[in-house]
N, C-alpha and C positions, 0 to 999 in steps of 0.2 A: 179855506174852510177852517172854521174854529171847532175845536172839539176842547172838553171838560178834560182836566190834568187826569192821565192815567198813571198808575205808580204801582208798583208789583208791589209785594203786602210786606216787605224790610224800606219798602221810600225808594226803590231804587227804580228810573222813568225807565218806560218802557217803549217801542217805538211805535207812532201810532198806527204805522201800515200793518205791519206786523204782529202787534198786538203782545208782544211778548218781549222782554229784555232782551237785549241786543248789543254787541258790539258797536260801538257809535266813531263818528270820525266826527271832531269840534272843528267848527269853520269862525266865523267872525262872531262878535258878539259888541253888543251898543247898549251904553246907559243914559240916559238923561244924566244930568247934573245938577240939582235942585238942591239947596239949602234947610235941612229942615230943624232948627233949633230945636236943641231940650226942650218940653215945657211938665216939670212936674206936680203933678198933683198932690192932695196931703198926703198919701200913701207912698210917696216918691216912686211914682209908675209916671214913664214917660209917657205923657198922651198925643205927643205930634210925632209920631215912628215918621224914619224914611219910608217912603213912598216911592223913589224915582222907580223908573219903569227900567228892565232889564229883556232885554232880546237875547237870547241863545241860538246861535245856527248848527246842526247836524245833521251827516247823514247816515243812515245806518247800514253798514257793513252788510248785512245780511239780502234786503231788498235795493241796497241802491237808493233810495231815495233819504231828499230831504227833507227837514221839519223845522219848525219854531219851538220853541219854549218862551213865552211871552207871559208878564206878570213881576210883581214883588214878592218880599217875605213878609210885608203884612196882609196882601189884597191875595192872596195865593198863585199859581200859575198856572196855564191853557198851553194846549198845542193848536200851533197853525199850519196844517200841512202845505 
């Protein structure tokens, strides 16, 4: 199941069973590897940001269960229960 990134109101995620910040235990985590050259415009603002895609695995302390954090820091990030 994909659900829309939840994040308690300081940025800090929160679990999605739960629904509330939690104690989390980190398992594996996988990135692509994708090259993404500079490319500056006249303002010198990079306009080709990385992109590779980042997976987070956890699970939450509280209920036991695991979750995804899927997404970048340009394209934002989703939980995958």
């Amino acid at each position: 199941m994909i659900e829309s990134t939840h994040t308690h109101g300081n940025g800090i995620p929160i679990c999605p069973y739960c629904q509330i910040p939690t104690i989390r235990e980190a398992g594996y985590s996988m990135q692509t590897n994708v090259y993404y050259p500079p490319i500056y415009n006249e303002k010198g603002e990079n306009i080709n940001p990385d992109r590779n895609a980042i997976t987070m695995n956890y699970r939450c302390r509280k209920c036991n269960k695991d979750y995804s954090i899927v997404g970048n820091y340009v394209n934002g990030w989703e939980y995958r229960k």
